[in-house]
Each structure stands twice: as structure tokens, then as C-alpha cells.
Steps between C-alpha positions, in 0.01 A plus 500: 500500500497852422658616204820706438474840445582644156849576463577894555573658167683797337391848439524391128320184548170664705516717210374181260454508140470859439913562558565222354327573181618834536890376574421323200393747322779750560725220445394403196504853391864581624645210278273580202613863498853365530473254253314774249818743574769237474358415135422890392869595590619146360272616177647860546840405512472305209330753280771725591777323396334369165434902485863537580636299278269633214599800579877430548476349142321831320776697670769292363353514196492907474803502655728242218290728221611856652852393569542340100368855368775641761775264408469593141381863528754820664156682566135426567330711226291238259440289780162611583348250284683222648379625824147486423470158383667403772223642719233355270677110504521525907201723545640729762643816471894585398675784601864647459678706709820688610647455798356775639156364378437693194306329231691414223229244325101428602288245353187701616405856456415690850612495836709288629551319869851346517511198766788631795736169311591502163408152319884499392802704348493476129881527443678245261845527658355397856277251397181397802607092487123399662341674222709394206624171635810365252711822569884455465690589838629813410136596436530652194135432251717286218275731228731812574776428216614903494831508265435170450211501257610409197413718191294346190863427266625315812197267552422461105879349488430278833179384385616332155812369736276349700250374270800312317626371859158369514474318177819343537395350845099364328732361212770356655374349848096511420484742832276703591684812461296881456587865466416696862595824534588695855434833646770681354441380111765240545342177315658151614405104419281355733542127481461307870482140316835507363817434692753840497809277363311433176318806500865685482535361166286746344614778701513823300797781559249779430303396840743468689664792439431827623325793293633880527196587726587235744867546474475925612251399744726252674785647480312816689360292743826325571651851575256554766521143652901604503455843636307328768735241574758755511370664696518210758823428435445163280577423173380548247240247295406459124110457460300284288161547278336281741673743773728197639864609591860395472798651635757707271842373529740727709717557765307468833434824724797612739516291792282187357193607607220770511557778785288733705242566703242352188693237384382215352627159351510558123255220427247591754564949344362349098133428534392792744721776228349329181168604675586776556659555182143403302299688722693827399533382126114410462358820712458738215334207280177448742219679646490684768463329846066575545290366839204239344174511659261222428106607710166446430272706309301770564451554925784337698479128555344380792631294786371128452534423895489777754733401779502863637370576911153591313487218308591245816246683688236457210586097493456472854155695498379262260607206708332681815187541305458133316590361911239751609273346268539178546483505880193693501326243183594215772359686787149514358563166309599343898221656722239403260650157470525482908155644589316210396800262616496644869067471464592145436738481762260662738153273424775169558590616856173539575399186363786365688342650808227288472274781307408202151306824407766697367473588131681752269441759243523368130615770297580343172588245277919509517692221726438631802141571454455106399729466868201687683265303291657186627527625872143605539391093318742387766304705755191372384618162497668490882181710615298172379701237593496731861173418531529155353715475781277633836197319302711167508632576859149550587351182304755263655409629820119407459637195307684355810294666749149362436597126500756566798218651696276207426757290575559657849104530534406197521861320686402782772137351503618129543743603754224653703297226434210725315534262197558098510815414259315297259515394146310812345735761685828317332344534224470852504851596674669255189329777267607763619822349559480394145427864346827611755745279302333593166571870598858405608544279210425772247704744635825232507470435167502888440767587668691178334436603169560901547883379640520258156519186664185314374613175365338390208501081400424579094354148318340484223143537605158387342243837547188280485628264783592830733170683351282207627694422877430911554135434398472214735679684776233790468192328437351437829566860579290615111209269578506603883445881358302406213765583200525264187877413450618402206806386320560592086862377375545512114740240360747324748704782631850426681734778702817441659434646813476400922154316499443601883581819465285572165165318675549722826511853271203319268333431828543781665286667193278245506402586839471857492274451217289304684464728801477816279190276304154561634256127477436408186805616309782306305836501542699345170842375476602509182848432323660509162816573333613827296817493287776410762268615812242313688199657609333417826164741608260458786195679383181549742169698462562647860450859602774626307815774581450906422772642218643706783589208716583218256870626454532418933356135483866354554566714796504375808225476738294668212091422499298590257252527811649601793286311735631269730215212482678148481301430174640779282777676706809214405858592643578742191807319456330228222568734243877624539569150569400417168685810344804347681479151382452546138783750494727260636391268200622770237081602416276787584150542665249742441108585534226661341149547629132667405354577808205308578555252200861339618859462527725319257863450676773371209765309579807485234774267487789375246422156395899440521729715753 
């Protein structure tokens, strides 16, 4: 039948392991240059917010120092000091400036490179809430008191008010009561254990009254909430220290209600003018309004990631190069990898062709240099058993033809009537006949045992019983060539093991040591047991087997002499017969010879299998 033709492949497929290794390659490379990106920017992007937020918090912090000294301050002369230890707690650079970016204030000596943005406004009636966090909603810095700050007499007679308010509330409750004093001067009782009902108890009048300072500067800031509220037609509103308000008793407005194009409910008019009316009150008691810029040091900070056109193209020039790379590593990496793969490939088809001659280049010691090794002992190997093969095609020719031809010989002769059919030619076909069926015999239980189907009958078997029936079975032949047989057995040795089987691979050495034994010589069997093994060897004093051919004694239709006399030519099949059978039993044979001194042949078997 003749086989199907190989399946047509793919351009990518003829291609073989080169672009695979190479698609491989570039694959492996794509998704590790990914992967390396993905976890720089993922590293990047972390850096830069920690970097952020560090530097978020260092603004913050120059920015709630600059906009106390502003709060408290109407100008910045004398702040130049708080300035730079500012600069030396953050360790950046701070500069002040106008508007129109004049320096007011530098940390640093020298030139200087303002950033396009300022960091922040420093202005304490406008307060930057994401850099001072805590700002009230009118977003006014709570430090800027203006008329409010109380002078020394004011705060001495507060402070022993307070002190006493404080006492009373330790002595009286056992709270938790201390002196804390606010922005303007103003000290009050701090107490949050107690509850406020008991707590009034020790109120003090002094506290809770109003000093002259606070009195003139409410009463001027009420007349500009008023103004303001006038001025939007709603009534007006008496304010409180804590800048609450409550409506002055009065008739209402004509007609009920506000009027005009700005009018607005009463209610809704009080918070925006008492804004208003601080902002214009506390304006002459701060700083002036100055731009804060917070940089780095020396030359201008550099960009930590470069996202620019140049910087893209830079990234992807890298990645073009590490690809390049890589592609051309695994180019020279493949073709030296397939040269010695397609030399292999190459030697098998033309051992497949029928050339067993085929060999290939070892070129060192790496896996595919032990595959070459391997291929060229395979080579060796199918180039013997080759001619293991036309030798045994040959021998069985000669084997069958010889006694087939006699055969034919002399039945041609009687037909013709040339020879009478009497006892002596019967004789003489029933040999050869005889030495047919030995042939065919041998080469049945060959081809039985190669496709595993020798049956073995295991019993427990005494060796010097077997020893002794193989003697008897071969000594007509010994005395008939002139060999001594003899049988050595030391102790009573039993194996379990098929009786008939085990005397035809003992006999089958027997009698090539007899025909291999020139007149005169021995032939021992000998037996014995070793540990869990027993040990059967035929030993003669015959002619003996060369070191070079001693390792093919088990092949088949192997001489040691390659004549074809019927005294020392055999079948060649005695041997791997015997290889065959004492495998099957679970043992091993072997042979060693001196040449012209002998042959031992060892037989090993477990006692108990």
C-alpha cells in the first residue's frame, strides 16, 4: 500500500523552527518591553504623586507661615528671617513678589527663575482653602483680629476673670477646666467635660461682657454691615463679637419688602455685607496681597518624565533598538541551533532511503550534540543489524537449501531408478529432513518469543536433576567428538522456573560447546547459587571467541567461523534462542572467552520470581 503523502503546509510552517523561535522571540520581547513600561510608568506615577504630595505639603507649610506673618503684620519688612527658615525647613527656594512680579522677599542671594504659576496668593483676607485646609467660609485667616486686638489692661483684667472662672469650675464640679486664649487676646474657659448648665454657675460678668476695644470696633463694623444693607434696601442688623446677627426692632421698609433691580430678601443681604463689612474694616491691619513662589534650588528643576514629541520618539527608539536586538541574538542563536538539526534531518532521510551509512557531524557536548551522538550509535547499530540481516537471509538460504537439494537429489534418483529405495537412503533423506525441522523449529520459537508469547510452566525445579538429563542428552554426541562432559552442582540448588524450556537454552549451550571443542577437550556444567541468583555456566576448552566478536555471539545466524561444514557451522540460531529463553524467565546471559584457551557462557537466574 503506498503511503499518503505529507500533508501540504504553510509558508510559516516550511519555514520550521527558525520563525518559530524567532516569533517567539519577538513575542516574548513585545510583552517584556510592555510589561517593563507598564511597571516604570506604574513606578513613575507613583513617585510622582508621593513627590506631589511632599511637595503639596512643603508648600502648605510656607504658605500657613507667610500668611500668619501677613495676618498679623500691615507690611513685609522683618520678615526676611521668617522667609529664610522657611527655605531652610522645606529646602527649596522662597520668593515674594508683586503682582507685577517684583521681588519683595528672597531666601537666596542671586538670580532668580520664577516658574510661569505662582505656588499661591499669600493674602489673609482671601484665604487658598487647599493649602490651609480649616478656613471659615468667608475666607478670612481667623489670626487677622485688626481693631479687635485687645490691648495689655484689657487682657490682664480677662485673664484673672478667667483664671477665677476656672477655679470655680476644678473646685466645684472636679472638671477639667483651663485658661486658652484666642487670636485677638480674648482669654475664655476651655472645659469640654463639663455640661454648659452647670458650667453657667460660675459664669463671670467680666467675660461676658464686652471691653471698650471690642465695643468701638463693633459698633464700626456694624455701621458698615448697615451701610451695606442699606444700601440694598434691608434692614438693618445688630452684630455680635462672634460676628452673629440679630435684627433691630423697627418699622419694616415701605411696601414690606426690599425693591429694585438688586434686591434681596433681608436674611439672605446679612452674611454677604458682614463680609464685606470685615474685609473693609481688617484691610489696613494686614499685609499687602504678595505672589509666593516655592522652586528648587540653584538651576531650574528638571522634568521627572518627559512626555514631550522628543521624548515619545526617544522611548520608542529604545523599544526599536532592545526588538532589534533581540531578533538579531535569536537569529544567530536559531541558525546555529538549526544547522546541525537540518544535518540531522538530512543523514535520517538518507538513512530512510536505504543509505544505513549516513552519519553526522558531532560538534559538541550540549543536547543536541548528545542527539547526533545518539543518531550516528543508531546508525551504527541499524548498519549492523543490516548486515545481520542479508547474512541471516543468506544463511537460511544455505540452511534450507542444502538439505532440500539433497532431499530432491536423491527422490529424483529413485524416480529414475539410478538408486534402489532401500534402508540406507531413508536413512539419509530422515537427516536431512531432520536438520529441516530443526532449522524451522528454531526459527518458530524465535519469532514466538520476539511477539511475547512464549509460555512458560514455572515449578520449582531441582538444577542437579535438569544438569544431569542435559548431560545425558549430549553425551553420545561429546564421546562421538572426543570431549569429556562433565557435570559440577554445589549444594542442592532449586529455581522456580519452566523445566523444558531451561534444559533446551542449557542444551543448546551444551551443544555449541561441543562443536566449537576440538578432541580431547572438556566441556563442564557447573551450578551454584549467589545471594538470591542462581548461576548456571557451560565452560569448554574449545577454540575460543576474539574480543571484537564476543559482544555478537547472541545474534542471529552469527559463527564464530563462518564455514558452512555440518560439524561446526550449527543454524546460528542456538544462541539467540538461549538469550530469548532466559529473558523470558526474568535472568540474563552472557559470555566471555580467551581465544585459544575457551569460552565460559553464564547463565543467571532469580531463585524465586
Amino acid at each position: 500500500m503506498t503511503p499518503d503523502p505529507p500533508a501540504r503546509r504553510g509558508p510559516l510552517a516550511r519555514r520550521g523552527l527558525l520563525v518559530r523561535l524567532l516569533a517567539v522571540s519577538v513575542l516574548v520581547s513585545v510583552c517584556s518591553i510592555a510589561a517593563t513600561a507598564w511597571l516604570v510608568v506604574r513606578s513613575t506615577t507613583v513617585a510622582i504623586r508621593q513627590e506631589e504630595g511632599q511637595a503639596l505639603a512643603e508648600d502648605a507649610r510656607a504658605y500657613r507661615a507667610l500668611l500668619g506673618w501677613a495676618a498679623t503684620h500691615t507690611t513685609w519688612d522683618g520678615a526676611r528671617d521668617t522667609v529664610v527658615r522657611l527655605a531652610r525647613q522645606i529646602g527649596h527656594r522662597v520668593t515674594l513678589t508683586t503682582e507685577d512680579r517684583r521681588v519683595v522677599l528672597d531666601s537666596d542671594s542671586g538670580p532668580v527663575s520664577l516658574p510661569s504659576t505662582p505656588t499661591a496668593v499669600v493674602e489673609p483676607l482671601a484665604v487658598d482653602t487647599a493649602l490651609a485646609g480649616g478656613s471659615p467660609s468667608d475666607r478670612i485667616d481667623p489670626r487677622v483680629t485688626g481693631p479687635f486686638r485687645l490691648p495689655r489692661a484689657e487682657r490682664t483684667r480677662l485673664r484673672v476673670a478667667a483664671e477665677q472662672q476656672a477655679l470655680c469650675l476644678r473646685q466645684s464640679f472636679s472638671a477639667t477646666a483651663q485658661v486658652v486664649e484666642g487670636p485677638s487676646g480674648r482669654p475664655y474657659v476651655e472645659s469640654p467635660t463639663l455640661n454648659p448648665t452647670l458650667a453657667a454657675r460660675c459664669a463671670s460678668p467680666v467675660l461676658d461682657g464686652l471691653t471698650p476695644t471690642e465695643r468701638k470696633a463693633l459698633r464700626h463694623l456694624t455701621g458698615l454691615v448697615n451701610a451695606c444693607l442699606e444700601r440694598r434696601g434691608a434692614p438693618p442688623v445688630t452684630i455680635g463679637l462672634d460676628f452673629t446677627w440679630t435684627p433691630v426692632p423697627g418699622p419694616a421698609p415701605a411696601g414690606g419688602r426690599a425693591s429694585g433691580p438688586s434686591a434681596q430678601p433681608p436674611a439672605a443681604s446679612v452674611p454677604s455685607c458682614i463680609a464685606t463689612g470685615r474685609h473693609e474694616q481688617l484691610a489696613p491691619y494686614v499685609a499687602p496681597s504678595v505672589l509666593l513662589f516655592v522652586s528648587s534650588r540653584g538651576a531650574g528643576a528638571s522634568t521627572i518624565v518627559d512626555l514631550s514629541p522628543t521624548g515619545q520618539a526617544r522611548i520608542a527608539g529604545v523599544v526599536a533598538l532592545v526588538l532589534a536586538v533581540t531578533v538579531g541574538v535569536t537569529v544567530l542563536a536559531g541558525v546555529r541551533l538549526v544547522r546541525p538539526l537540518r544535518a540531522l534531518t538530512h543523514a535520517a532521510r538518507r538513512m530512510t532511503d536505504g543509505d544505513v551509512s549516513a552519519r553526522v557531524e558531532v560538534a559538541g557536548g550540549d543536547e543536541i550534540g548528545r542527539l547526533a551522538d545518539a543518531f550516528n550509535a543508531m546508525a551504527r547499530r541499524r548498519e549492523q543489524l543490516e548486515e545481520l540481516r542479508k547474512g541471516m537471509v543468506s544463511d537460511v538460504a544455505h540452511e534450507l537449501r542444502t538439505p532440500l537439494s539433497n532431499i530432491r537429489g536423491w527422490l529424483e534418483a529413485t524416480e529414475d531408478g539410478l538408486v534402489a529405495p532401500d534402508r540406507a537412503l531413508m536413512s539419509s533423506l530422515l537427516e536431512e529432513a531432520a536438520l529441516l525441522q530443526h532449522v524451522v523449529d528454531d526459527l518458530q520459537d524465535l519469532a514466538v518469543a520476539d511477539a511475547g508469547e512464549l509460555t512458560l510452566h514455572r515449578r520449582p525445579t531441582d538444577v542437579r536433576e535438569l544438569l544431569d538429563q542435559v548431560a545425558t542428552a549430549h553425551r553420545r554426541g561429546a564421546d562421538g567428538a572426543g570431549v569429556h562432559l562433565s557435570v559440577e552442582v554445589e549444594g542442592e540448588p532449586s529455581v522456580a522456573a519452566d523445566p523444558v524450556r531451561l534444559r533446551q537454552a542449557v542444551g543448546n549451550l551444551v551443544s555449541n560447546a561441543v562443536r566449537h571443542t576440538p578432541p580431547g577437550g572438556r566441556v563442564a556444567l557447573r551450578a551454584r547459587e549467589e545471594g538470591a541468583d542462581l548461576v548456571i555456566e557451560v565452560a569448554d576448552t574449545g577454540v575460543g571467541i576474539s574480543p571484537e566478536d564476543l559482544p555478537l555471539v547472541f545474534e542471529r545466524f552469527w559463527r564464530v567461523e563462518k564455514s558452512r561444514s555440518r560439524r561446526t557451522g550449527g543454524s546460528g540460531l542456538g544462541l539467540p534462542i538461549v538469550r530469548k529463553l532466559v529473558e523470558a524467565h526474568g535472568g540474563s546471559v552472557s559470555a566471555a572467552s580467551v581465544p585459544g584457551e575457551g569460552s565460559v557462557f553464564t547463565i543467571r537466574l532469580p531463585v524465586r520470581s
